[in-house]
Structures are given as C-alpha cells and as structure tokens.
KOLTOR-281085 format. One record per residue (C-alpha): residue in one letter; x, y, z. Coordinates in steps of 0.02 Angstrom, whole numbers, plus 50000, padded with zeros to 5 digits. Each point is the difference from the previous one (the first is absolute). Example, Ala and Ser with C-alpha at 12.3 -4.5 7.8 and 13.67 -1.06 7.14 Angstrom:
A506154977550390
S500695017249967
//
This chain:
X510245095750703
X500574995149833
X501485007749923
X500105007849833
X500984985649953
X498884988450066
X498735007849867
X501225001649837
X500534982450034
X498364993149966
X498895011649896
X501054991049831
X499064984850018
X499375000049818
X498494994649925
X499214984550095
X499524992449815
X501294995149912
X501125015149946
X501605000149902
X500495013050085
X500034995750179
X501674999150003
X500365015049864
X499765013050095
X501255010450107
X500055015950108
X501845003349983
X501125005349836
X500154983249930
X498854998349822
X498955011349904
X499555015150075
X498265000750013
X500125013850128
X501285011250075
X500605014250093
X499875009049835
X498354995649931
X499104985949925
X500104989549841
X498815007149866
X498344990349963
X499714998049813
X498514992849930
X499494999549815
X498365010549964
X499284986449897
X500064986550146
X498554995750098
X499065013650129
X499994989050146
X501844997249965
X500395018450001
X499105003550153
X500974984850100
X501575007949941
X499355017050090
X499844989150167
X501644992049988
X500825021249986
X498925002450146
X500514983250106
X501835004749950
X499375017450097
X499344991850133
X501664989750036
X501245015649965
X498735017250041
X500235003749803
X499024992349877
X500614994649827
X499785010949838
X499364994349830
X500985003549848
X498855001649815
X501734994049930
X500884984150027
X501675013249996
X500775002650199
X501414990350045
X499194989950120
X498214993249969
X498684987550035
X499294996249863
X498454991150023
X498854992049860
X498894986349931
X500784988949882
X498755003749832
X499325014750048
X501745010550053
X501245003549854
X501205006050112
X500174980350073
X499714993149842
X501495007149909
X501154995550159
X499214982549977
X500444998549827
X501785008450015
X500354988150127
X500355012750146
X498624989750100
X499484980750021
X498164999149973
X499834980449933
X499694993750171
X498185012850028
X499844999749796
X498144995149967
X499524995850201
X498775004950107
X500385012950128
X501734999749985
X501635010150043
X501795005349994
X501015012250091
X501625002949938
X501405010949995
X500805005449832
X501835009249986
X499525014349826
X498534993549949
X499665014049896
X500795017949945
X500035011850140
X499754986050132
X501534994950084
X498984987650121
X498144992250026
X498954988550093
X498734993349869
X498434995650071
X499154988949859
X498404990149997
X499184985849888
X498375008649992
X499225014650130
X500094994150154
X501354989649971
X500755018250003
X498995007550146
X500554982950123
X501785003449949
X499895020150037
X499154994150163
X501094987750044
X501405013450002
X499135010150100
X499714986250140
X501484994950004
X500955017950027
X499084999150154
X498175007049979
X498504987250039
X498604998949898
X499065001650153
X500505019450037
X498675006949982
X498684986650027
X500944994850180
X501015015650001
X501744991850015
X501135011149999
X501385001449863
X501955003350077
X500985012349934
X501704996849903
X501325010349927
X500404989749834
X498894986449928
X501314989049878
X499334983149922
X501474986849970
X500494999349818
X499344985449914
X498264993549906
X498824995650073
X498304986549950
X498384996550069
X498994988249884
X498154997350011
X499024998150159
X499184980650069
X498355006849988
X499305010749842
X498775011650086
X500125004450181
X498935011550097
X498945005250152
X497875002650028
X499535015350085
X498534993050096
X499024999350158
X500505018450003
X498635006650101
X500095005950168
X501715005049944
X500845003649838
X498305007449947
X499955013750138
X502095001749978
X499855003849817
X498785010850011
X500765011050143
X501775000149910
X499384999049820
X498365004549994
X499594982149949
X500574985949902
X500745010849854
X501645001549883
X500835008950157
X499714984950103
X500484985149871
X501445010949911
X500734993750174
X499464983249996
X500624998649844
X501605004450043
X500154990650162
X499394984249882
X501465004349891
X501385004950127
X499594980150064
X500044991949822
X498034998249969
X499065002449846
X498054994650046
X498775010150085
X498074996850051
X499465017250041
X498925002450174
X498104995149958
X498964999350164
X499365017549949
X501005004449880
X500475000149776
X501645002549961
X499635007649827
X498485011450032
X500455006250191
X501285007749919
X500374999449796
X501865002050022
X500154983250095
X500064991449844
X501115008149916
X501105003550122
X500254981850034
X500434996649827
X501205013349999
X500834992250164
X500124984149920
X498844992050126
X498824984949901
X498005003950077
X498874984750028
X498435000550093
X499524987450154
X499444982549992
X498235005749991
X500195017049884
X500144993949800
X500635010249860
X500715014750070
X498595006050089
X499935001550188
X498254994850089
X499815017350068
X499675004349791
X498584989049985
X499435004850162
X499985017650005
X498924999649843
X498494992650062
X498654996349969
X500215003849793
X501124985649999
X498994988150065
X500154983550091
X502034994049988
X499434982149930
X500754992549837
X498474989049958
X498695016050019
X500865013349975
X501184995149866
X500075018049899
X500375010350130
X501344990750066
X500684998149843
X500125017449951
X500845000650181
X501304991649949
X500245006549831
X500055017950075
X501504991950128
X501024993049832
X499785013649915
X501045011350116
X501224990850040
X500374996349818
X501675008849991
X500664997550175
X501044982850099
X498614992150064
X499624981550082
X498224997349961
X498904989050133
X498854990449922
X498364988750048
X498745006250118
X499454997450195
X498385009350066
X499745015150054
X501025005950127
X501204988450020
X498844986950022
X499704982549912
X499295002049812
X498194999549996
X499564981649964
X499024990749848
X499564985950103
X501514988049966
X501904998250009
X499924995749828
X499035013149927
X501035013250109
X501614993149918
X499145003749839
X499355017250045
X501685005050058
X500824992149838
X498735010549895
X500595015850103
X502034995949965
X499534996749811
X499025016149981
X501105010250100
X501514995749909
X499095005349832
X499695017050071
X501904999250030
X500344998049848
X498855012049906
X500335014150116
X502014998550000
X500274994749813
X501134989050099
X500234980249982
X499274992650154
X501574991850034
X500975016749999
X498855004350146
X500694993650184
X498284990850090
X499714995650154
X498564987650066
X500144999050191
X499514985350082
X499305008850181
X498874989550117
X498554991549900
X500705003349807
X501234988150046
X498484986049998
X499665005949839
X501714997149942
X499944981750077
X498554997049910
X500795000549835
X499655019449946
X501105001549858
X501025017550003
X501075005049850
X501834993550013
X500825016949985
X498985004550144
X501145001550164
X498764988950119
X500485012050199
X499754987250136
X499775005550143
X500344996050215
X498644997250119
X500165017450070
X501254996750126
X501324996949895
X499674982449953
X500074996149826
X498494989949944
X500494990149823
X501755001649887
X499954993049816
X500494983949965
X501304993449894
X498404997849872
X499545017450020
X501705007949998
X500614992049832
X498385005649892
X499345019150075
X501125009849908
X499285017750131
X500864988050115
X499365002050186
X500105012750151
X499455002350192
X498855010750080
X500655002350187
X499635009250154
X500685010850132
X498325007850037
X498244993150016
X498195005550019
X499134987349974
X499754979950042
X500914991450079
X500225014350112
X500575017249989
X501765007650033
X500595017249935
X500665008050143
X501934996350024
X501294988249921
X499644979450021
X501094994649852
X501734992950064
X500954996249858
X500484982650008
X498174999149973
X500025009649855
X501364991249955
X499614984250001
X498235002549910
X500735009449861
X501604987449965
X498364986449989
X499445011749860
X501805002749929
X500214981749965
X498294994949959
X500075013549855
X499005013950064
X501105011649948
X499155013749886
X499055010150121
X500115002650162
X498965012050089
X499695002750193
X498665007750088
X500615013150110
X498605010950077
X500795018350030
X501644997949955
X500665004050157
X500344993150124
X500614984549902
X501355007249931
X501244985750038
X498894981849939
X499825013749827
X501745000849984
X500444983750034
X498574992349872
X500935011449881
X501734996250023
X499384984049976
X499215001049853
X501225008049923
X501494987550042
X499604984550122
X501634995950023
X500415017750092
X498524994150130
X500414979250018
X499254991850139
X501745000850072
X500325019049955
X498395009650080
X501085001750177
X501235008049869
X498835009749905
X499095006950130
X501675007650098
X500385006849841
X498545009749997
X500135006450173
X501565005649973
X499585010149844
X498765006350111
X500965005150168
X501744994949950
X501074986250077
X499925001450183
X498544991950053
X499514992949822
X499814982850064
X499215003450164
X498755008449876
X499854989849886
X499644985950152
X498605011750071
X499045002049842
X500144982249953
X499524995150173
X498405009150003
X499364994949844
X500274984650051
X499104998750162
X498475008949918
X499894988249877
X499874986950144
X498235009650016
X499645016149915
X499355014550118
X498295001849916
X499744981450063
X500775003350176
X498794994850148
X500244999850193
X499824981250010
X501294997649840
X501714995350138
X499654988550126
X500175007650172
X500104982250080
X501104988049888
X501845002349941
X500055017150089
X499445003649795
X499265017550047
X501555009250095
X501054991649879
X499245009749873
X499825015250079
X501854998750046
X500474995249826
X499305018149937
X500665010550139
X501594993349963
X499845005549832
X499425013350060
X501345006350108
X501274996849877
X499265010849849
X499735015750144
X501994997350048
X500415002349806
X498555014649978
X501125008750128
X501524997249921
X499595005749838
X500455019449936
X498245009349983
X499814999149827
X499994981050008
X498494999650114
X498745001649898
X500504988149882
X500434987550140
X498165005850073
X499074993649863
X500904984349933
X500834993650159
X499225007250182
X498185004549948
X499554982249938
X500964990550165
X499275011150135
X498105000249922
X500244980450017
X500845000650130
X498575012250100
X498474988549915
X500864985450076
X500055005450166
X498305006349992
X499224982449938
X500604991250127
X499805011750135
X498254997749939
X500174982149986
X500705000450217
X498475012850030
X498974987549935
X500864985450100
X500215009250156
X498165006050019
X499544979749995
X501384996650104
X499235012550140
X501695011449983
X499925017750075
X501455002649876
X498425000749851
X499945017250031
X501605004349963
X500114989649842
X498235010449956
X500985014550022
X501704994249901
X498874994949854
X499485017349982
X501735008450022
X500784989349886
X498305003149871
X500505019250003
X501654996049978
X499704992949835
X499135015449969
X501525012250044
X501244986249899
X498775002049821
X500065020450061
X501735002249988
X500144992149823
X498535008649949
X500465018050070
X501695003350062
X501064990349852
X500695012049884
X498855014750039
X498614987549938
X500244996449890
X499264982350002
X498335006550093
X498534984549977
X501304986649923
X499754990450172
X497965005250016
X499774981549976
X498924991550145
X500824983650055
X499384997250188
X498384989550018
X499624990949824
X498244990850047
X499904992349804
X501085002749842
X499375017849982
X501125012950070
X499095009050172
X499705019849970
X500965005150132
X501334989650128
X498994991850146
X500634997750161
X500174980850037
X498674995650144
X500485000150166
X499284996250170
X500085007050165
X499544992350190
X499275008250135
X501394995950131
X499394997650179
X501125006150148
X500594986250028
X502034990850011
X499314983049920
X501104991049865
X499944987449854
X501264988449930
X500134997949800
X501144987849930
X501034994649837
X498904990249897
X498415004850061
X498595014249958
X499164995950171
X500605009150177
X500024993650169
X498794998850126
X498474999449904
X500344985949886
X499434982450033
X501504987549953
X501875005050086
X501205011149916
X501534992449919
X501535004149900
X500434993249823
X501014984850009
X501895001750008
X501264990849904
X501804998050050
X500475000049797
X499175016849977
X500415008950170
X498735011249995
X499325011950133
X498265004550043
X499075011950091
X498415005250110
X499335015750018
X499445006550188
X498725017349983
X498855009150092
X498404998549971
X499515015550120
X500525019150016
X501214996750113
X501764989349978
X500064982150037
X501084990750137
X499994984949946
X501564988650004
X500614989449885
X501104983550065
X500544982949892
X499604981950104
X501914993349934
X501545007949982
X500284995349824
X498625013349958
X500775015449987
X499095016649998
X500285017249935
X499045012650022
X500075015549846
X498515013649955
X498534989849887
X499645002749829
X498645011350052
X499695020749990
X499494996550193
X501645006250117
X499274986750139
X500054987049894
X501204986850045
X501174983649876
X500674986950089
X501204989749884
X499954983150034
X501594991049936
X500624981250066
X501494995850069
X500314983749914
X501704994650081
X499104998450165
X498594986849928
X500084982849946
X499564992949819
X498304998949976
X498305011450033
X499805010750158
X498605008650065
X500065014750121
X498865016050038
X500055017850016
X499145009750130
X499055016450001
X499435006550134
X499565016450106
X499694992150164
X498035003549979
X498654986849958
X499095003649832
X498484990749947
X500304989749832
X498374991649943
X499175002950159
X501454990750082
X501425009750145
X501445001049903
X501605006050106
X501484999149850
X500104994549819
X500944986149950
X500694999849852
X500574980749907
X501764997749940
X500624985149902
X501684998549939
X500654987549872
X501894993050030
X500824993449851
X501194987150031
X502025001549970
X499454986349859
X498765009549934
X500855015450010
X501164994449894
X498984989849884
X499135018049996
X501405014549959
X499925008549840
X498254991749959
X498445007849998
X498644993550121
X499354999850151
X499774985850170
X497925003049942
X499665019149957
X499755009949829
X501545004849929
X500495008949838
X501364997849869
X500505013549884
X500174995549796
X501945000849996
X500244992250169
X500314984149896
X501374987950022
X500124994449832
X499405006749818
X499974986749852
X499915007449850
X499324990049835
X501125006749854
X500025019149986
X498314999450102
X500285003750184
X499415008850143
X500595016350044
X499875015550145
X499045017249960
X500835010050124
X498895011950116
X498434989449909
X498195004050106
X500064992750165
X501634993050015
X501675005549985
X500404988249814
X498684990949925
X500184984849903
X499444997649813
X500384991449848
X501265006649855
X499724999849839
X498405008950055
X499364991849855
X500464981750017
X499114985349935
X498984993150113
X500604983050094
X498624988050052
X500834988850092
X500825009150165
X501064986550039
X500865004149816
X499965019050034
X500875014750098
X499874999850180
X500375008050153
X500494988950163
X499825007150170
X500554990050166
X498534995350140
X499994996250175
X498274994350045
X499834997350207
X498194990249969
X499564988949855
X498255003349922
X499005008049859
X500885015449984
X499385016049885
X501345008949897
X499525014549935
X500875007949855
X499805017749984
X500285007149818
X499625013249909
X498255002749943
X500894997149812
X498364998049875
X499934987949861
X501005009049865
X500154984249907
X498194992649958
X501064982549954
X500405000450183
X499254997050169
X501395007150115
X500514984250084
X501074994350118
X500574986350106
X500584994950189
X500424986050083
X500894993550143
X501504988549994
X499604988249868
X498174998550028
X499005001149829
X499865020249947
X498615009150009
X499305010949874
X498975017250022
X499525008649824
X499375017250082
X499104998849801
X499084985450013
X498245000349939
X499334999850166
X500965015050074
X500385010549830
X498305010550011
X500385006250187
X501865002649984
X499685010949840
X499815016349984
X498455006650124
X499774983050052
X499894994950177
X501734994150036
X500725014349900
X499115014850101
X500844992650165
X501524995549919
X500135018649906
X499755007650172
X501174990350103
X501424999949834
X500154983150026
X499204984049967
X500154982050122
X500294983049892
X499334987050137
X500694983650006
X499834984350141
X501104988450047
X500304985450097
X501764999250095
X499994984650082
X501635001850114
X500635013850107
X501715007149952
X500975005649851
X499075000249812
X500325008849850
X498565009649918
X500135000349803
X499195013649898
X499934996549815
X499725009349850
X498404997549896
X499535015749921
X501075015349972
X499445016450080
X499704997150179
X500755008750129
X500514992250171
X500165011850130
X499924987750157
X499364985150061
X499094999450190
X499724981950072
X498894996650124
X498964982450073
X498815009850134
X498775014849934
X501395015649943
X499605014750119
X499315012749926
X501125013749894
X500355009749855
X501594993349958
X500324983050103
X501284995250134
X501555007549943
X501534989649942
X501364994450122
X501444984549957
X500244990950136
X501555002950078
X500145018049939
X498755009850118
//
C-alpha cells in the first residue's frame, strides 16, 4: 500500500503546461501564507471586474477548501492584512493603481493575449501588510492564472470530471517572488463535443436532464481549469443556444469563445434548421437563397454582443458535401458568393467591421477541393485545415500562404470518428507522440491560430485532451523529447509519486498498442496465429499490461480507485479482454479447419471473455462513484461490419465440431495454416538460421473426445525438443519447441525430421499413414561469416527486419538531420527529419541519411520495405520522397506523391483506407545485391515529413502478418 508520504510527495506536480509556478508552491512555513492552521488568505476581487473572473475566484476559495477542509473567504474591501487580490489589468482599479504605484510589474502581460502574473507584494496598500496579486492582461489571462494556482496547490482540473482526488494539507505557502506567463503558441484552443450518441446523450440527460447550462457550466470549467478557450457545442441532436437559452450566455460569461462545426455556419447548429421543417424549406444556397439567409442573419444577430468564432462557407445538409451546380468551377463560385454575402450579414447585424469579427472557413473532406481549385476566401479569414480523421493532417500553408492570410491558419483534428474512413469512439487510440508529432508539423508550418480536436464524449479521452492542450498552450513543455516527462508528471499529480512512472508507462503503452489497430477495426484473423508467434505475442503484450495496472489498482488507497479505474485500469483491461477474445476467435476459427477437438473450448472462451467485456463496461458504468458515470461507456465497439457503428456489441463468430469418440490426433506446425494427416504435401518447419537462433514449434492435438497418445521423437540429436501447454484454450493441447543445437553441426544446411506418431495407422489421402514426419532444415553460418555477420542486420536467406534507429551512422546536411521520436507507432524510436520544415533536397546523395549495416547470406533481388507513417501531403510543393540504396549502387527514389499514386494514398483513397487501418503505410523498393556478405543500406532524405518506423527485408514471398518478422542484430539474440 502506498504511504501517506508516498501521496504528498507527488500530488505537487504542478500544472503539465507551462506554469510559473511549478516550483512556487510549498506545503511547509516557508513564503506567503496562502493557508494555515489559522485560516486562509482573504480573496479580494474588484466589483467592476469581469463575471467570469469573479466566479473563478469563488473556485480557487473552494480548491483552497478542498486542499485544507476550509474554504477561503472573500473580502468587499481590499483592507485584511493578508489578501489575494485578484484582477484584470483595465477592468480592476484595485490592480491598476498597484500597477501605476509601482507595487507590481505588469510590462511583461501589458497589452498580451491571455496573459499572467502572480506575485507577492510586502504593503501594497493601507491595511495590507502582505498579498499575492493575481493579475491578468485581459479575462482569461486572469482566470488561467487563478487556475493555475489552484493546480498547482495540488487539485486537478480533472476532480470532478475523473474524480481525482485532492490531498489534504495543513498550510498552503507560495515562494515569494513574481511570477510571468506570456501568451500561449496557439491563439484559440478547444475541444468538439461530437459523436455523442449512444453515450454523452443518454449521460446528460440522466445527470442533467440534457445538454443544458448545468452540464456545460462544467465543461466550461474543465476547458478552463486545462487552459482552453474554444468550444463546438454537441450537434448530433442537439443546439447549444435554443436547448437551453442560458448556454450562450453562460459561455460568454465563462470566457469560453463558441464556434459551430465544420458543417454548421453562423452560429446556428443544424438541429435549428432542422427542427423547423418543412417552413424552411430545402437547405440549398442556389434555391433557397432567402431562407437561408435570414438563417443566418437570425444566428449574427444573437451573438452580436458575445466572444464568438464565426464558421463560415457552407457543406450540405447534414454534414454532407454541398449540393452541386454541375462544376468545380461554378461550386468555387457558389461558395465564394455564400462567404461574400455572409460576411455582409456580419457586418449589418453586429455594426462591427468585418475584420473585428474572428472567421473561420474549415477545409473538411471535399471543401478542401474547392480550396485547391482557386476559391478565393477573405485574408482575415482563419482558413481550419483539417486531418484525415485518424489524426493525419491533410494540407499545412505554404510559405506563400502564410506570409499574405492575415486570419492566419488552424487544424481540425480527431480523437473520435463516425464516419469514413472508419469509425472509432469507444476508448482512447491517441498516443501522444502521435499527437505530437502531427501537431509540431502544424507548429512549424504556421498553423498556429486554431486548433480544435474532435473528441466524441469527453470522456474517456481525458489524457490525448490534455496533452493537445498543454501543447497548445506551450510546445516546448511537451517536446518530442519531454512527453515521457510530461506524462509522469501527470500521473503523479494524479496518484502521487510512487508508481507515477509505472503509470505513466501503462497509459502510454496502451494507447500505443491500440493505435497499432484501433478496437472498432479488431478482427479474429488481424494476428497471425502461424508466423512470428505474432498472435500470443500480442495477447501477452496486453496481459502484461494488464497485470501490472491490477498490482497498482491494489496498491492504491480507495479513494484513488476510481480515478485510477477510469484513466488507467478500465481502458488496459477492455483491450486487454477484446484482445484475447479476437484471437481466441481467430484459433476457433483455425482450429475447427485444423480438425481440433480444442474448437470447442475456444467457442466457449470467446463467449466468456465476450461477457467479460460486458462486466468490465458494468463496473465503470455502475459501481464508480455511486454512478455516477452510468451510459458514458454505452458505446458498442465489438463487431463493426462497415464504418457505421453496430446497435448493439456482437459476439465474434465461432464454430463448434461434433467430436467423435475417438483418441485420433493432428499435427499443426509454425508457418503453416494446414494440419497433419489430411494435407497433401509433407509438413515442415520454417527455415532456421544460425545468425538469428530462433526456435520453432509444432503443435500435437486431439482431434477426438478422448486424449491423444501420440509421441513425439527428433531423427538427430541436434534437434532438441520441449514440450510446454499450446497456445490454445484446449488443456490437451500440446507445444513442442524445436530449438538447434548448433555446436554439434557443421557449417552449412542440414536437414532432419520430426516424428509424430501414436502407434496407429491413419489414412491420409486414402493412403496408411503410421506417423507424421515433420521436415527440419537448419542453416550453419560459418566462423567467417559469423563474424563478417555480428552487429549487422540480415539473414543466411530469410526476411528480416531493421528498426529506424538501429543505424550505424547518421549524416547530417547542415542543421538538417535525422533524428529519434521516442515510443513513435510501432517501434520503440522512429526516425524523421528536423527542421520538420526543411527545404527539400533532390539529390539524396547531397542530403541527410541514415546508414544501417547488412549481412546478406544469398545474393539476389531483394525487397526492402520501409514502413512509415501514413504522413499525408501537407506540402502540395512536395511529393514525400525518399531514397535507398545499397553500397554505392545508384539511389533509388519513391515519391509516395507522385501523380500516379497521389489519388489512392489521399484521403479515402485506396492506399489510404488500408494504410489508415493498419497506422502505417509500406514504401516498396527492389534491389539487386549481387554478393553475399556485408553491405551498407543508405536511406536518404528527399522530402521532409516522413516517418520511418522500420525497414523488413526479404528475397522469398514475406509470410503473412500484421506487423512483419520482428527485429533481431545479429549477434545479440
């Protein structure tokens, strides 16, 4: 169990963006006494200053309660002798006139956006012997820097949202000193409430009684607490401003900016034009025009006098492509005509100047044609591109662009789908190096006003919305080389310091192997059962995981567990339990071919492990916190047949064998989806190779009711067997490992058999059949090639597979190199090029490279396949090249871009609906090495942007798998 120091030690750990005050604060008598024994500092906060301000300054006296037991008390008078005095530069005379008396340093927030300072001030006024001065360049530069106090004495925005719990203290003191924290990297930053039905819909209405002021007062705050400012209200069925008429306000008071969706213009939510037909008529610019006009005058006109981000354009109806006028070009001019006209009714209906009025044209799915096509939008328009759905971003400006659009440029991104290429909205699939990496690409290529990410219900992606914010707010808190860092800070601000970075490993971990194939896309037949041992390494990946987050769940006090529940355990053992149950499907499926009696009990484990999900989404649903969470995890995710979301989970088919009474068996083997007797050609193993020393293994099962006797021997005594349970639900089920004993053979290739038998004759294509033999070759390197061979990659003749920073030498070209992205997708670093945004270098022999030692057995054609990530074209002047070569052969070129590829690997193009799936895409390239033995393979720089993950060589057919043979240097197995 963890100690109560174990707890204090690491609740401190600050705010995750970055805070001035993460080292301020202290919980002993050093500083200014925010809290003690005796009572709390007085709040103070100037009746003239902003509402929203006021009422953040109410939750910081009732954080400071939830850290000591008493909450803090407001003074109307800026007269006790110890005060916080909190206020908005402009708008609080009580700062002002310490501003201007010089009692506090306001030029470094003077005139910025969303800025702050906390500082402490020795008789700042009459009466007040001592203060800590919250003060803030505009509203909610003031609100951050209240909240920012409050997460750093030790209570996380997510209390109530996650219910992480706060830790008491007896004195709350906050180092003497000032303190700055200047405007954030991107303007607006926000969350979409979307996809919110089976769940946030049926939530909110239990708990709130819908999608009212009661529900978003929270949101809002939440979007505070983490340093947001940008909201698109829930739409599927819902309109902010008429469900309930307080929404509106209320978010203005918060200081939260409103926008509508991609697809919703004006300030009016789809649910508004729909729920007043059929008056309104057909929602079509060209024949329709009035009414949809005087739609969105009616949405400018209330919004007038509140913070707003107005979309602007038009799609169809329903989120659907605009209705078309029979040409690209006379679309771009419709949709110009639309901007133009909207813009008026802007104008007339705010008194404002149009440029006084934030816009927003978002370039989702087919706008962005439009957009290619020359349509003209207004340069103080912010132009929102936006990711392929999964995360990918589609197009960034150009240096063109950037130095003449004045609205500047933002991304729409995802968490959450429903919709093409395929749906996910059940659990969290967003690792942040991901994130990460995606959003620095929009960082440096200018991106930088909006940023906006669709989240479905909130929860349960509490941790990729964080991190997108802390990002947003400061990228250098969250570098590619500080998310390890980040994300143990977070865990320990969530369940202090004793297991923070076993935590922090778990959650990253997860997210990272679902992103290697989200759940909604999970199929039996995803792992191979026969190659690489692929499946049970998976499943034993997860109940690893697995085992590790239950060991901390038990360790935790009680009033962790919930929290832990919901971010850390729910998530690992759902994916954990679906994994198991896919491939259990996956053997059921294999076995019943095979002719194992062990079908059954797969049958049967696929539909324990199928309620099991069940009782896993019931305890989140019902026994958390009395609760209180009830239909957040509703959300089918078992048995997706298309993009659409199934009604309910189904059950993954299974099959089941009538077994005869009978002891027969069958013999499976490595490599192989056939079984023995009853297939035409012999059985053997996969190759082995002295470099890799791998082991195999055969499989030996009944095929009756009744156990089998068979006996398994080797024909040489440098085969050695072991015999262990199978990978199978069936108890009879038998592995034999087959390793080599290599010191007892010769250089050079051996052949050998294994033999299964019972002592019974079986009939095998009408033929007696008294054992099974099973083929064994075994490839010898020789002490020359052995040591031609160590520390290379390569192989004596089989597939092998290199990781992206298993190089032995990076050349850099001036500041342009190659560089790792720790815990990237598949791999444990990936490989990319820094700058991000480097010019591109045509000639690879001229450019950065990576250099990675070979040992190739047999010379040949050989395939090397690069797998990336499925990066899109975010620069139009590019085509995502790259090179490879071997030696000093001529390079090789692959533009992933090039005219004849671009329309499948683009968005919902052929290549890209694999490649989204599988969250990776395979750069081909062939080669002729014309002499066994040691090479050097050169990859080269073309284009920025791509991601290497690994790089799997092979000269025969590569068996078939998910992820490829996995990587091994030689020497080092």
């Amino acid at each position: 169990m963890l100690s109560r120091r174990d707890i204090l030690s690491g609740s401190a750990a600050a705010a995750l963006a970055a805070s001035p005050l993460r080292a301020a604060i202290r919980f002993d008598e050093t500083g200014f006494p925010l809290a003690t024994a005796e009572g709390s500092a007085t709040l103070f906060v100037d009746e003239e200053d902003f509402a929203g301000v006021k009422r953040a300054a109410g939750d910081l006296a009732a954080d400071i309660g939830r850290v000591t037991g008493a909450d803090a008390v407001f003074s109307s008078r800026a007269d006790q002798a110890r005060m916080v005095l909190i206020g908005t530069l402009g708008r609080s005379g009580t700062i002002d006139r310490l501003a201007a008396a010089g009692k506090i340093d306001v030029a470094p927030i003077a005139d910025k956006w969303e800025s702050y300072t906390i500082q402490t001030v020795r008789d700042p006024m009459p009466g007040v012997h001592e203060a800590l001065v919250i003060a803030g360049s505009d509203k909610r530069g003031t609100i951050y820097g209240i909240y920012d106090l409050s997460q750093n004495i030790g209570v996380s925005p997510w209390y109530w949202w996650a219910d992480v719990p706060v830790v008491k203290r007896r004195s709350i003191h906050v180092a003497y000193g000032k303190y700055f924290q200047g405007e954030p990297a991107v303007k607006y930053r926000g969350i979409f409430l979307n996809n919110e039905a089976p769940c946030l819909s049926a939530w909110t209405a239990e708990k709130f009684g819908g999608m009212n002021a009661a529900f978003y007062a929270r949101v809002f705050e939440l979007l505070l607490r983490l340093r947001a400012n940008y909201l698109w209200p829930a739409m599927w069925n819902n309109a902010f401003n008429e469900d309930d008429p307080r929404n509106g306000p209320l978010a203005d008071e918060y200081g939260i900016v409103m926008g509508t969706s991609h697809h919703e213009p004006m300030n009016r939510a789809h649910k508004e034009w729909t729920s007043r037909r059929p008056g309104n008529g057909q929602w079509n610019y060209l024949t329709n025009r009035p009414a949809v006009q005087n739609f969105f005058r009616e949405g400018a006109r209330r919004g007038r006098d509140r913070e707003l981000l107005v979309t602007i354009g038009m799609r169809g109806d329903g989120d659907t492509a605009i209705q078309g006028t029979g040409g690209i070009r006379s679309d771009v001019e419709l949709i110009e005509t639309i901007i133009k006209d909207q813009r008026r009714i802007l104008m007339e209906e705010t008194g404002k100047r149009i440029t006084d009025i934030p816009q927003v044209w978002v370039l989702f799915t087919e706008v962005l044609k439009y957009y290619e096509a020359g349509l003209h939008v207004p340069d103080d328009v912010t132009l929102m591109f936006a990711d392929d759905n999964v995360g990918y971003i589609r197009r960034l400006p150009t240096p063109e662009e950037r130095a003449t659009r004045t609205g500047g440029f933002g991304v729409y991104h995802h968490m959450d789908m429903n919709g093409g290429p395929y749906s996910y909205k059940w659990i969290n699939t967003n690792p942040f190096p991901k994130i990460r990496e995606q959003m620095n690409l929009a960082l440096e290529y200018g991106a930088d006003r909006i940023w906006i990410t669709n989240v479905g219900d909130l929860k349960p992606l509490e941790l990729p919305i964080e991190f997108f914010l802390s990002m947003a707010w400061d990228p250098k808190s969250v570098t590619k080389d500080r998310i390890a860092e980040w994300t143990v800070l977070w865990a320990k601000r969530e369940f202090g310091a004793s297991h923070a970075e076993d935590i922090a490993k778990l959650v990253s971990r997860y997210a990272k192997y679902n992103a290697w194939r989200k759940p909604e896309q999970m199929r039996p037949d995803i792992y191979s059962l026969e190659n690489y041992r692929e499946a049970e390494r998976m499943v034993a990946l997860w109940q690893r995981l697995r085992q590790r987050a239950e060991a901390i769940h038990d360790a935790l006090p009680d009033n962790f567990r919930a929290a832990y529940y919901q971010l850390v355990l729910h998530p690992i053992r759902g994916c954990c339990n679906l994994t198991e149950m896919m491939v259990a499907a996956g053997r059921n499926a294999r076995f019943a071919q095979q002719g194992r009696a062990s079908t059954n009990a797969e049958a049967t484990e696929v539909k324990r492990l199928f309620a099991q999900a069940h009782r896993i989404r019931d305890t989140y649903n019902h026994d958390l916190s009395g609760g209180k969470w009830n239909h957040l995890m509703d959300q089918p995710y078992i048995g997706y047949v298309s993009w659409y979301q199934p009604i309910q989970d189904i059950t993954p088919a299974v099959s089941e064998l009538d077994l005869e009474d009978t002891s027969r068996f069958g013999v499976a083997v490595e490599g192989s989806v056939q079984s023995w007797p009853g297939y035409y050609l012999p059985p053997s193993l996969p190759m082995f190779d002295s470099l890799h020393r791998d082991r195999r293994w055969l499989e030996v099962f009944p095929r009756g009711a009744m156990p089998t006797t068979a006996t398994v021997q080797a024909s040489d005594p440098w085969i050695i067997l072991t015999e262990a349970r199978a990978f199978s639900s069936g108890k009879e089920d038998r592995r034999y490992w087959v390793d080599i004993d290599w010191a007892k053979l010769p250089a050079g290739r051996h052949e050998g058999a294994i033999t299964v038998s019972d002592g019974t004759v079986t009939m095998s294509d009408s033929a007696a059949q008294e054992a099974i033999s099973i083929t064994v070759i075994a490839d010898k390197a020789s002490s020359g090639q052995m040591q031609e061979a160590k520390g290379c990659w390569g192989s004596l003749g089989a597939a092998f597979s290199i990781p992206a920073d298993g190089y032995e030498r990076t050349i850099a070209v001036g500041d342009v190199r190659w560089d790792a992205i720790e815990d990237y997708g598949r791999v444990e670093a990936a490989m990319s090029i820094f700058p991000v945004d480097a010019e591109s270098m045509p000639d690879p022999t001229r450019s950065p490279r990576l250099e990675y030692p070979l040992f190739i057995g047999e010379p040949g054609r050989w395939t090397f396949d690069l797998i990336t990530a499925p990066t899109l074209n975010i620069n139009p002047n590019n085509q995502l090249s790259v090179a490879l070569w071997i030696d000093d052969a001529p390079p090789q070129i692959y533009s992933v871009f090039s005219p004849a590829r671009k329309a499948s690997e683009e968005f919902v193009g052929e290549a890209h609906d694999h490649d989204s799936r599988t969250d990776m895409r395979v750069v081909p390239f062939t080669v002729d090495i014309p002499s066994a033995g040691r090479h050097t393979l050169k990859i080269a720089m073309i284009d920025p942007a791509l991601v290497l993950q690994s790089i799997i060589a092979y000269r025969d057919p590569l068996p078939a798998s998910y992820f490829g043979p996995p990587s091994m240097r030689i020497g080092e197995g």
